[in-house]
C-alpha positions in Angstrom: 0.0 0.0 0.0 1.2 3.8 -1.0 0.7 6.1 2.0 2.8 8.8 1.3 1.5 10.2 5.3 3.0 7.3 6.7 6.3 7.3 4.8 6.8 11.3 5.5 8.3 10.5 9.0 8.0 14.0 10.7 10.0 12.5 14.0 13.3 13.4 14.6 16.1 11.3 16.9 16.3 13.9 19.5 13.3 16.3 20.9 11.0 14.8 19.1 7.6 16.6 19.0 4.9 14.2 19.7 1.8 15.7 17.7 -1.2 14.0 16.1 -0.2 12.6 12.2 -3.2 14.1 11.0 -2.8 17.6 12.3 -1.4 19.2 8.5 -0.3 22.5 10.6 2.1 20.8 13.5 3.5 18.3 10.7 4.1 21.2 7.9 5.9 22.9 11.1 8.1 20.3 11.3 9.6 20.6 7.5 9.9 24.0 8.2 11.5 23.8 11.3 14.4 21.3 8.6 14.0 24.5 6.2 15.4 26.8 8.9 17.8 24.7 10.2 19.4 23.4 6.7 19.5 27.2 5.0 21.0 28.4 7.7 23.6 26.1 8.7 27.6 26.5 8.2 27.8 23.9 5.3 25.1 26.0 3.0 27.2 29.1 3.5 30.5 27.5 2.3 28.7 26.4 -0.7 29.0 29.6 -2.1 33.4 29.2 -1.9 33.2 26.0 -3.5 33.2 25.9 -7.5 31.6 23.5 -9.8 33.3 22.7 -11.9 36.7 25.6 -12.2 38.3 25.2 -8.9 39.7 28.8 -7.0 37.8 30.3 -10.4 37.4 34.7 -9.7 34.4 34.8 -12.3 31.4 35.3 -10.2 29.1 34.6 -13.1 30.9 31.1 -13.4 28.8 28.5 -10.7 29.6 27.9 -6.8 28.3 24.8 -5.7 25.7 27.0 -4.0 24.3 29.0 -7.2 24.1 25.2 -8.8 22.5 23.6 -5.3 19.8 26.5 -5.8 19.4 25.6 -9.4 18.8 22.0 -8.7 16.6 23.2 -5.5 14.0 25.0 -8.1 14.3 22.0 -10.7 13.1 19.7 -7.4 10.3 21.8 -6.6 9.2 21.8 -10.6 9.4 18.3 -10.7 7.2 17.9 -7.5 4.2 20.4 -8.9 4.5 18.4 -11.9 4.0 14.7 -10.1 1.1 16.5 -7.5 -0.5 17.7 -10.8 -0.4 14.7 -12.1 -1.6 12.3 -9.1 -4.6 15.1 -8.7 -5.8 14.5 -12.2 -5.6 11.3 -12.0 -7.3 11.8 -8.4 -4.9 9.8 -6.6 -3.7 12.7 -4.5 -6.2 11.0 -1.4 -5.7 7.6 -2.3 -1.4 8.4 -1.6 -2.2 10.0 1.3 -0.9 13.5 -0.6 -3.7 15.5 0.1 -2.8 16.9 3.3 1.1 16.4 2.8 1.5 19.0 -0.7 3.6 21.3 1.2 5.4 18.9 3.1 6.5 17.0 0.1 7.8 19.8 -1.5 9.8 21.5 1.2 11.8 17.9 1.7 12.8 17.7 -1.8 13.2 21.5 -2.1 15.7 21.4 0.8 17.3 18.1 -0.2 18.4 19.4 -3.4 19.8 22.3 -1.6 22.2 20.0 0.8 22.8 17.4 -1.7 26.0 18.5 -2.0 26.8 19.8 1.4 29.6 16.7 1.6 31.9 17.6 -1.2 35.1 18.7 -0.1 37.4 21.2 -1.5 37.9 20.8 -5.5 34.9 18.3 -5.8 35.5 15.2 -7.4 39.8 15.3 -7.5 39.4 16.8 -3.6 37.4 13.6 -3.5 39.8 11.3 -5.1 43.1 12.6 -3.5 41.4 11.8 0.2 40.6 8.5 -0.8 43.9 7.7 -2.6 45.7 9.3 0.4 44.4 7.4 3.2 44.1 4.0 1.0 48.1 4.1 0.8 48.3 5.1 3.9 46.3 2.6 5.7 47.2 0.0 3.3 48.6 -3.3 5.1 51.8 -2.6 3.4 52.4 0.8 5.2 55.9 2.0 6.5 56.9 1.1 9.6 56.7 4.8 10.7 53.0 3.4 11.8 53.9 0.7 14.6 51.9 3.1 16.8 48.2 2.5 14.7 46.3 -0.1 15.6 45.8 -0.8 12.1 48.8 -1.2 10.3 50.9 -3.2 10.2 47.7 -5.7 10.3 48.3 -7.1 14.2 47.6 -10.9 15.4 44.5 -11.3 17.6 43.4 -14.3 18.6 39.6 -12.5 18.0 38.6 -13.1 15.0 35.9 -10.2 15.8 38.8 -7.5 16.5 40.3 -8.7 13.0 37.1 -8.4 11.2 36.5 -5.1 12.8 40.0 -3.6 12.2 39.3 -4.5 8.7 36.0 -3.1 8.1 37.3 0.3 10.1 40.1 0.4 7.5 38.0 0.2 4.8 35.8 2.6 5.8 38.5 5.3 6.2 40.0 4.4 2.8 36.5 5.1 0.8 35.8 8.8 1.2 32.7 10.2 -0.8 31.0 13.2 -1.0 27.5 11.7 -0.3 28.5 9.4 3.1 30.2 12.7 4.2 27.0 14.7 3.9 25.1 12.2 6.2 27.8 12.7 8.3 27.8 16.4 8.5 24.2 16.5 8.9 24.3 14.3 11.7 27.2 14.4 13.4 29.0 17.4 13.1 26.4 20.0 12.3 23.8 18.3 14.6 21.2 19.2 12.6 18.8 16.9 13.9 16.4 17.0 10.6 13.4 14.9 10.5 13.8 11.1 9.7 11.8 11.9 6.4 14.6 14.8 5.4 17.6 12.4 6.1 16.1 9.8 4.1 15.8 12.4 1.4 19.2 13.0 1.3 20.4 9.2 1.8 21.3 8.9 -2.0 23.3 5.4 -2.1 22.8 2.9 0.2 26.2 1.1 0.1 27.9 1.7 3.7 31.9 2.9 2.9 33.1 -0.6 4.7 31.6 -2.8 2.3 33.3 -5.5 0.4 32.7 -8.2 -1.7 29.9 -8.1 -4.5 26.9 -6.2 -4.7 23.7 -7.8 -4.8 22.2 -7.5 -8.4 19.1 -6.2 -7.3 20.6 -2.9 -5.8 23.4 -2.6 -8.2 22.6 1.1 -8.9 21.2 1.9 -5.4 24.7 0.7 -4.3 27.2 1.9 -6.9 28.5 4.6 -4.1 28.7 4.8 -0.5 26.5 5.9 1.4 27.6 7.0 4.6 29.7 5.5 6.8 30.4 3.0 9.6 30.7 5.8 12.3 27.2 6.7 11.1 25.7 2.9 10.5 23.6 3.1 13.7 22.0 6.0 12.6 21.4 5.3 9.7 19.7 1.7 10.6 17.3 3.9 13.2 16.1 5.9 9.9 15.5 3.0 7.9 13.6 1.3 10.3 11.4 5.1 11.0 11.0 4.9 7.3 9.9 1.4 6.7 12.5 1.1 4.3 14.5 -2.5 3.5 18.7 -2.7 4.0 19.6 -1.7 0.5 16.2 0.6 -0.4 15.8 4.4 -1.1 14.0 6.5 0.6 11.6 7.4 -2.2 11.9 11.2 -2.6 15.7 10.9 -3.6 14.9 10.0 -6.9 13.3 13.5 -7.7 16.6 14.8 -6.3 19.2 13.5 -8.2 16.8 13.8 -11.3 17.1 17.5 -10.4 20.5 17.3 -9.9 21.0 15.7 -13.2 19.0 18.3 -14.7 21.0 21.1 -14.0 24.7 20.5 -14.0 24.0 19.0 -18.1 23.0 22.6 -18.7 24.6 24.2 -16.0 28.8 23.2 -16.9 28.2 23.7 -20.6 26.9 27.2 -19.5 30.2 27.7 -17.7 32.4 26.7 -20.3 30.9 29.1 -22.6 31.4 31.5 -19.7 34.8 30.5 -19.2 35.6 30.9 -23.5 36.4 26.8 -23.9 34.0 27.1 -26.8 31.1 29.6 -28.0 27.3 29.1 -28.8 28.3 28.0 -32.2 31.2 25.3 -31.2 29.0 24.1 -28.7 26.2 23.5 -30.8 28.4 21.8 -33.4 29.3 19.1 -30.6 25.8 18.6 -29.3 24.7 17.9 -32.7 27.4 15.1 -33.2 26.9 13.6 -29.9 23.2 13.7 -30.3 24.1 11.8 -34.0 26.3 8.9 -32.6 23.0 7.4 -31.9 21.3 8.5 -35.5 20.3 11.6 -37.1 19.1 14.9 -36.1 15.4 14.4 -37.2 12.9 17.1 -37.1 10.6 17.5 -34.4 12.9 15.0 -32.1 13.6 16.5 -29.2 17.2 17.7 -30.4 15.5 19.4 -32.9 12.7 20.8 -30.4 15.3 21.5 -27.7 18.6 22.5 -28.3 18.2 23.2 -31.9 15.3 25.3 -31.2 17.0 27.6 -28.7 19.7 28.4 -31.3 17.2 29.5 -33.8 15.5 31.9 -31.5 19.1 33.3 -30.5 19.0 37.1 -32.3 22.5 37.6 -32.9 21.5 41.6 -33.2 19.8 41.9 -29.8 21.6 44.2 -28.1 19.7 43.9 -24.5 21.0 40.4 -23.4 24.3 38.8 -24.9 24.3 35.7 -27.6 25.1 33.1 -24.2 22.3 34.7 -22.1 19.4 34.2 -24.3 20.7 30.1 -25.6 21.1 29.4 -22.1 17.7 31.2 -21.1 15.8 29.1 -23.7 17.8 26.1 -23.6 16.9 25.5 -19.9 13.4 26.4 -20.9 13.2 24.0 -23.9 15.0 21.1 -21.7 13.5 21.5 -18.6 10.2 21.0 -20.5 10.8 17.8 -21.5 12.7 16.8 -18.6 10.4 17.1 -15.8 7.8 15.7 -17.2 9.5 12.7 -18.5 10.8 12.9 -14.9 7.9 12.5 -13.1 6.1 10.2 -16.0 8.7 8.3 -14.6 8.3 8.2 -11.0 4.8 7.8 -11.1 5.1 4.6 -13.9 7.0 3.4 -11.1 6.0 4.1 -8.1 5.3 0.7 -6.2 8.5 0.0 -6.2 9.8 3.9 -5.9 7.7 4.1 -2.8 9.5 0.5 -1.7 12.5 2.0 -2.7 13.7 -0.9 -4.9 13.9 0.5 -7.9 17.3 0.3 -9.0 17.6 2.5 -11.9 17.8 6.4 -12.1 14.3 8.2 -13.1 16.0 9.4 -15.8 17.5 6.4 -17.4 16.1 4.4 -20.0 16.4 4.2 -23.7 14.0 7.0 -24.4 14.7 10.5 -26.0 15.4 12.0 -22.8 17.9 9.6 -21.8 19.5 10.2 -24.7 19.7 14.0 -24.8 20.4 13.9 -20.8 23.3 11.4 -22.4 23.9 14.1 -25.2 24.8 17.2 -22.5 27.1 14.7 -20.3 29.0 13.7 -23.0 29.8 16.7 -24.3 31.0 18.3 -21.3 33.2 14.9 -20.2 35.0 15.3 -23.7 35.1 18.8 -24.1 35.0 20.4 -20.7 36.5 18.0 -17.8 39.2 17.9 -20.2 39.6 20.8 -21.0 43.6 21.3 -19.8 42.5 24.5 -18.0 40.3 22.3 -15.9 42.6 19.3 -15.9 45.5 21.6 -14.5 43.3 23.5 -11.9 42.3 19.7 -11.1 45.5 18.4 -10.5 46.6 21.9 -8.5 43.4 20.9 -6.1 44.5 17.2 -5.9 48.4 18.1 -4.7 47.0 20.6 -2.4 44.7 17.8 -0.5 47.2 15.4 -0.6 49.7 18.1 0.4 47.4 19.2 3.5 47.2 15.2 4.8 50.5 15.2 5.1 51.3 18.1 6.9 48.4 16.8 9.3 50.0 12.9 9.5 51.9 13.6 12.4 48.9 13.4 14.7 47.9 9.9 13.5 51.7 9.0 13.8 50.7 9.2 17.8 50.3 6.6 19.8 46.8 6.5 21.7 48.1 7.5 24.9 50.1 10.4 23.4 46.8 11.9 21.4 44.5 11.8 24.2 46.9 14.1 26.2 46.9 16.3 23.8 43.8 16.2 23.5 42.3 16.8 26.6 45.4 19.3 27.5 45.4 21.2 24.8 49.0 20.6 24.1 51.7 18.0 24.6 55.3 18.9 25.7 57.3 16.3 23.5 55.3 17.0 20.5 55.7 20.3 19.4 55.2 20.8 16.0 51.9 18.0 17.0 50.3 20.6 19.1 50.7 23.0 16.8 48.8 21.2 14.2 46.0 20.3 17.1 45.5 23.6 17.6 44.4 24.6 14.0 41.6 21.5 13.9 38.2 23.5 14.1 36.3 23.2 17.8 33.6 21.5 16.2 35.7 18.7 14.6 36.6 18.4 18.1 33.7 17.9 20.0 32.4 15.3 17.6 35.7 13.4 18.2 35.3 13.6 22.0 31.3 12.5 21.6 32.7 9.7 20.3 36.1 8.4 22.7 33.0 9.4 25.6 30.8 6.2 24.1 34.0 4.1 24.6 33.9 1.2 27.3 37.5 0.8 27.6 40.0 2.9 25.4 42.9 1.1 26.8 41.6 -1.9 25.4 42.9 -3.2 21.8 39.5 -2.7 20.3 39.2 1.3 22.4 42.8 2.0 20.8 41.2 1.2 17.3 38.3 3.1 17.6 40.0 5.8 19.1 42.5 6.0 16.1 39.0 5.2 13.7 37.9 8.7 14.9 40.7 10.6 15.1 41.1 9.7 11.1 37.3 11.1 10.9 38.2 13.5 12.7 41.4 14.6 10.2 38.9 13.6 7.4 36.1 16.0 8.8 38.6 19.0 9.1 40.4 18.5 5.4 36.9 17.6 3.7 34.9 20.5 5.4 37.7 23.3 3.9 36.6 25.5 0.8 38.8 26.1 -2.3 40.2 28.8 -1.1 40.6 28.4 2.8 42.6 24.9 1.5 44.4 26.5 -1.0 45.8 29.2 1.1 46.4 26.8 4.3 48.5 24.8 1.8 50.5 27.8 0.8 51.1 28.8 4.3 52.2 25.8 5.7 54.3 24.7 3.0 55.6 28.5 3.2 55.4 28.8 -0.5 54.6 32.2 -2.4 
């Protein structure tokens, strides 16, 4: 059964209001109450020093993650009207228990779409990559022996299989950083947001945990092509599976409209950019869309190439003097694609919607082999071959990736400690034999801190062998939280300083 009132979990983990289900007012408070808390948190702000897709890029006109988070946020809420206008003429608004949750609906996609990428660190996907490459030869089994104080490596005898499991899975975990598991973790853990269950589950967009290994069951191969958060947050997690109703590997049913959005917008959005940025002009650009769109057969008209992106450059008057050549393609390109988009978008999620609600459905709302797919195809192509290769980008790229790698190694020394060192220093602010080591404590954000020290507080014995690797688990979280949560800038300048560089 579809019961879109049940699956809309307005309960949150802590201070939870207890109001009646059917009172619209006191539930709709509740997503706004998530509205308030996610626009005005930390991470949104430092959107806004974050680029797209040109890291440490001066051109205000080119995208922040922020501009493109409130792009994808409106593209959300279309698609949403769309699929409410839908269900209402097919008068199935009641029968989804929708009726009295319109509002509600919207402001959790609306707001997902804004956080989606609140986990990204500095220089997006390369940031991503040089965190993950760092701490995978780092904490490989092979390590230097400069690491005889970490409980992890070299990989120690215990005559506990469970302690061997559990160092692996820990190591694991550490070595698979990724933008989405990090934004669980930010919203739960360091930010303390404490959104509703239903919000959460909004922004839960894979559901692999980091430590997995082995194969991934067919059935969820899409659903788990990524991680999805993390061991640290696995408890949680479980609690707002179990609020939802929704199975080990499922979705929680709204994040389909949001990555649909977010697909949307950056296949318009980084081709917009490039123009921006002079990699190619209307005219180039068109030229390449048009022999993408024909590696699959002709430009026919009155496809949707033709209706689309062909359309927008005919209404472009190259003699209008109020609004430049790029403004007015880019104004009607959106128009023209987002048209056919969100439609197809939410012909899509309604098609499927037993197992969408279920959160089975292992496929992307906007896959398929339909038109749309193909033009959605048409836009990422192009701007993989002609823009993310661009050698501007793939230099600005590389800068980012030596300055993340360059910043974990300035920071090493403090996971060279030994337990017992480390928790001197931390809870004395300072360590006389480790100077340089206190130094590098002292930059580490408050914040990043307290959510270490919430942690070693949960600990039964931290003398133990298993405390020693969980205390070492966190502190790596807690170097991972401080790197990851840096903007372009703020990492780019912290690099030069420390590595006193001009």
């Amino acid at each position: 059964m579809i019961d879109f009132k049940l699956k809309l979990n307005y309960q949150r983990k802590y201070n939870s209001s207890d109001i009646d289900i059917n009172d619209e007012i006191q539930v709709s408070r509740q997503f706004e109450s998530d509205r308030g808390r996610i626009i005005n948190s930390a991470a949104i702000r430092r959107l806004q020093q974050k680029t797209q897709v040109f890291p440490l890029e001066q051109n205000s006109a080119v995208r922040s993650r922020l501009t493109h988070s409130l792009e994808v946020q409106q593209i959300g809420r279309y698609i949403a009207k769309q699929i409410i206008g839908e269900l209402k003429k097919q008068n199935k608004l009641e029968e989804y228990g929708l009726s009295d949750r319109i509002d509600s609906l919207e402001s959790l996609i609306e707001m997902a779409c804004l956080m989606h990428d609140i986990g990204n660190p500095p220089f997006g996907h390369f940031g991503e990559a040089a965190i993950k490459h760092w701490f995978q030869k780092v904490l490989s089994p092979e390590a230097t022996a400069e690491f005889d104080s970490c409980p992890f490596i070299p990989m120690q005898y215990s005559a506990k299989v469970q302690l061997n499991e559990l160092r692996q899975t820990l190591r694991q975990d550490l070595c698979q950083f990724e933008g989405n598991a990090q934004a669980i973790r930010m919203a739960h853990h360091l930010l303390k947001l404490n959104l509703t269950y239903a919000q959460i589950g909004c922004v839960l967009k894979y559901t692999r945990p980091a430590y997995w290994q082995g194969e991934v069951p067919k059935e969820y191969s899409y659903l788990m092509k990524k991680p999805g958060y993390y061991w640290s947050e696995l408890a949680f997690v479980k609690e707002v599976q179990e609020k939802l109703d929704m199975g080990e590997f499922c979705r929680f049913p709204l994040t389909y409209i949001m990555e649909a959005a977010d697909d949307i917008s950056y296949c318009i959005a980084d081709l917009d950019d490039a123009v921006e940025k002079g990699i190619f002009d209307i005219n180039r650009l068109v030229h390449l869309l048009r022999d993408a769109w024909r590696e699959n057969g002709d430009v026919i008209e009155g496809d949707l190439f033709d209706i689309t992106v062909n359309r927008a450059y005919k209404k472009v008057d190259q003699n209008e003097a109020k609004r430049s050549m790029q403004d007015q393609f880019f104004m009607y390109l959106r128009v023209y694609i987002t048209g056919k988009l969100v439609p197809y978008t939410a012909y899509r999620f309604i098609k499927n919607l037993p197992q969408v609600y279920e959160g089975s459905f292992n496929h992307a709302l906007l896959e398929g082999n339909s038109a749309e797919h193909r033009l959605l195809t048409t836009l990422k192509s192009v701007a993989k071959k002609w823009v993310f290769s661009h050698p501007e980008v793939e230099e600005l790229e590389m800068k980012g990736y030596r300055v993340i790698s360059g910043l974990l190694d300035i920071y090493k020394p403090l996971l060279l400690l030994s337990t017992e060192d480390f928790l001197r220093l931390h809870k004395y602010n300072e360590h006389p034999k480790y100077v340089i080591e206190t130094r590098l404590y002292h930059k580490l954000s408050v914040k990043h801190k307290l959510a270490y020290n919430e942690m070693l507080e949960k600990l039964d014995d931290i003398n133990s062998e298993k405390g020693k690797m969980l205390e070492f688990y966190y502190r790596t979280r807690l170097i991972q939280d401080y790197i990851s949560g840096m903007t372009d800038h703020y990492a780019y300048e912290e690099y030069r300083k420390l590595m006193v560089c001009d």
